[in-house]
N, C-alpha and C positions, 0 to 999 in steps of 0.2 A: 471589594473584599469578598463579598457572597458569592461571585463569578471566579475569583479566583479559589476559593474555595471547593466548587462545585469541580473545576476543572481538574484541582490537585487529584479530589477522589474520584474521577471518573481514571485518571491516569493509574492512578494505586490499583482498581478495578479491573483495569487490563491489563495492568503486567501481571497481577494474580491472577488471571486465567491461564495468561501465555503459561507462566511460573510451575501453576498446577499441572495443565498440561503437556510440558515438558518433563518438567520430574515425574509427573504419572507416568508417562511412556517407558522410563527407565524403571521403574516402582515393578509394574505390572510384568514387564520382561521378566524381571527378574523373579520375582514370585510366582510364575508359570513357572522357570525351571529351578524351582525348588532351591532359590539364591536368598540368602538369611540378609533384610532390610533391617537395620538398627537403629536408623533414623531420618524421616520426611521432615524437612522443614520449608517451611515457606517462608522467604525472603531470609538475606542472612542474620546470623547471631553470634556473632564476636562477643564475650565477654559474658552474655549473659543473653534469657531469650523471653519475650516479652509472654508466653502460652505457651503450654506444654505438656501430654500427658501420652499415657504410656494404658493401650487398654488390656483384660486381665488376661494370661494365655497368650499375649503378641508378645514375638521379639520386638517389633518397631515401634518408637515414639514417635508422635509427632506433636512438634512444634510451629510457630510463627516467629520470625525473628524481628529486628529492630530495624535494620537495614533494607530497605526495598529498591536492590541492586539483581534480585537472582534470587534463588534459591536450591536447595541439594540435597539429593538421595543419601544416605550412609550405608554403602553396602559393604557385606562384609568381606574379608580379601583383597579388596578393589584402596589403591588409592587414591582421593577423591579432591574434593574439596575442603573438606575436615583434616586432609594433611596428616592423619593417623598411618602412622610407619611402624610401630611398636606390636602391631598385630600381624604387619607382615614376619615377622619376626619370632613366629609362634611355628608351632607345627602346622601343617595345612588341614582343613578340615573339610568334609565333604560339600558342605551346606555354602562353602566358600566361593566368592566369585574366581579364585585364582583355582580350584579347582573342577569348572565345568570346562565343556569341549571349547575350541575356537569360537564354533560356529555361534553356541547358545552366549561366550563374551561377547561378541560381534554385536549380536541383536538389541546384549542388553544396555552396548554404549550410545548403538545409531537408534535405539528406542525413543528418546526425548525429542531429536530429531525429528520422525517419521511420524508421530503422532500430532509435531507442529504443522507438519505438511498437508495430516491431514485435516486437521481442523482449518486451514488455507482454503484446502477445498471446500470446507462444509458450509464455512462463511460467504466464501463467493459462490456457490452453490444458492442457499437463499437469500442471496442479493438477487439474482437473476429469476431466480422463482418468484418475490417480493413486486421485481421491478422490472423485468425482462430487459432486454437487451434492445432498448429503444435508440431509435437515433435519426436524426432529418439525411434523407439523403442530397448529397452537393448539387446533385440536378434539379433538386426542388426547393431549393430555399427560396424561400420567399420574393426576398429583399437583395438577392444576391452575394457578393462576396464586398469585404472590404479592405484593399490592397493595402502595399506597404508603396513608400517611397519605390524604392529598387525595379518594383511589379510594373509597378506604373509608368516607369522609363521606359519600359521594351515594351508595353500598348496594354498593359492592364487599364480598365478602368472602374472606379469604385460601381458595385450596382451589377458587373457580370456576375451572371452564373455559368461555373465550368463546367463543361459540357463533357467533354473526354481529350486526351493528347496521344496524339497518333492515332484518331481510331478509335482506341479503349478508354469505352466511357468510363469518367467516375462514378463511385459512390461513397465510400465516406469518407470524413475528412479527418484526416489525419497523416501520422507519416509515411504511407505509402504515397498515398496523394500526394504529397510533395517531392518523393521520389520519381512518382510517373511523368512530373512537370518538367523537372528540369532533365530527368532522361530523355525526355522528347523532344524533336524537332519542330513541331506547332502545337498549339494547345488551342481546341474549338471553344468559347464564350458564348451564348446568347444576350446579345446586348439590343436593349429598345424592340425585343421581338425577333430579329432577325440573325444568324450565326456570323461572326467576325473570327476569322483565325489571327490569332497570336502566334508571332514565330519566335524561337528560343534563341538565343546565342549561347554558343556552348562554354563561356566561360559563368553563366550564372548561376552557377553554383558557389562559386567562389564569390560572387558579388552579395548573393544572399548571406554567406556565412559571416561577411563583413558588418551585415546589417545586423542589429540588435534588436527590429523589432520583427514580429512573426509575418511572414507570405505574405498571409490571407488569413481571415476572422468571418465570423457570421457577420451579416448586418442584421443590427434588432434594431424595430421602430420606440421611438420613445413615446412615455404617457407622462400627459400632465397630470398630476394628483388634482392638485387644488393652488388655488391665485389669491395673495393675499389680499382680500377687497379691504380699501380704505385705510393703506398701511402706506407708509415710507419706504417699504420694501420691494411694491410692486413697481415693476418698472414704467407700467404702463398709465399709471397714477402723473397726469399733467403735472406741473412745477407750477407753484402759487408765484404769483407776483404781480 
C-alpha cells in the first residue's frame, strides 16, 4: 500500500510539472503581449475547485482543481477550455486575445507546446551531463553476443563478437546494428580468437521478423550471491538415507 502510495504521488508530481509548464508557456505569451489571463488553474475543476485565490491588483486567479487530467489558462477573448462563449459576445476589447495580431495569437496557442519542448531538452540535457552518454561498444563485449534461434541457423554462434558486415565495423548496438546485418551480404564474428565470416541470405529479414524473440542481446556472466549451508534447499546438500 505504502509503494502504491509513494508511486500515486510521484505521478500527481509529474503531471504537475508537465501541467505547469504547459499552461505557463501559454500564461507568459500571453502576458508579454499585453493579453488579460483571468484564470490559471492546475489540473481541472468541474463543479467546484479545491484552492484558489486571486492576488491584490491582478486580473488572474489561480486555482488547483479536483481533477488531475490537465489543466488551463483563461484567457480572455480566446475560447478555451472553460467553454465561456458569452464574452465572445461582448464588444472586443483591446487587452483581448481575439484582438492581438495573427502572429502574437500564434505564439500564444503553440506557447504550451514549445516550452514542453523545451523542458524535453533541459531533462535530457542533464541526464547526459549527470550520466553522459555511456555505452560498451559490440566489438568489445566481453562475453560476446547471445543469439536467437533464427541467428543461429545461418552460423551464428552464442559467445561471437560482431565484428563489422561488409567491411563496416560496428559499434553500438542497436537498430542500426541490425539494419547493417541484414543489409549485408557477410557479417565478420570473432569467435575462440579467430574471424569466421557469416553469410546472410537475403530473405532474413523476413525470417527475423517472424521470430519474436530479439537478434542478439549482451552476454552477462552470472554471480552466485550465497548457498544455503545446511538447508533442504541446497542442491548440493547429499540425501540422507
Amino acid at each position: 500500500m505504502e509503494t502504491f502510495l509513494i508511486r500515486a504521488l510521484q505521478l500527481i508530481m509529474s503531471l504537475s510539472l508537465l501541467v505547469i509548464v504547459h499552461e505557463g508557456g501559454h500564461f507568459l505569451f500571453a502576458r508579454l503581449f499585453k493579453t488579460r489571463v483571468e484564470k490559471f488553474c492546475l489540473f481541472f475543476d468541474p463543479w467546484f475547485t479545491l484552492f484558489k485565490f486571486k492576488p491584490k491588483n491582478s486580473d488572474t486567479e489561480y486555482g488547483i482543481g479536483w481533477l488531475p487530467l490537465g489543466g488551463y489558462v483563461k484567457i480572455a477573448g480566446m475560447i478555451d477550455e472553460s467553454m465561456d462563449t458569452e464574452q465572445m459576445q461582448q464588444p472586443m476589447q483591446p487587452w483581448e486575445f481575439r484582438a492581438k495580431p495573427a502572429w502574437q495569437r500564434l505564439l500564444i496557442m503553440i506557447g504550451g507546446v514549445l516550452f514542453n519542448f523545451i523542458l524535453a531538452l533541459f531533462i535530457y540535457s542533464m541526464i547526459l551531463f549527470t550520466w553522459g552518454d555511456e555505452y560498451v561498444p559490440v566489438q568489445k563485449a566481453p562475453l560476446g553476443m547471445e543469439f536467437n534461434e533464427t541467428a543461429k541457423a545461418i552460423g551464428f554462434r552464442d559467445g561471437d563478437v560482431l565484428i563489422s558486415a561488409d567491411g563496416v565495423p560496428f559499434e553500438r548496438y542497436g537498430g542500426d546494428m541490425l539494419t547493417s546485418v541484414v543489409d549485408a551480404r557477410q557479417v565478420t564474428v570473432r569467435r575462440d580468437g579467430q574471424e569466421v565470416s557469416v553469410y546472410i541470405p537475403e530473405n532474413f529479414m523476413e525470417r527475423l521478423l517472424a521470430d519474436s524473440v530479439r537478434f542478439a542481446s549482451f552476454r552477462y556472466p552470472y554471480v552466485i550471491d550465497s548457498i544455503c549451508a545446511n538447508s533442504s534447499c541446497c542442491p548440493c546438500r547429499p540425501a540422507s538415507g
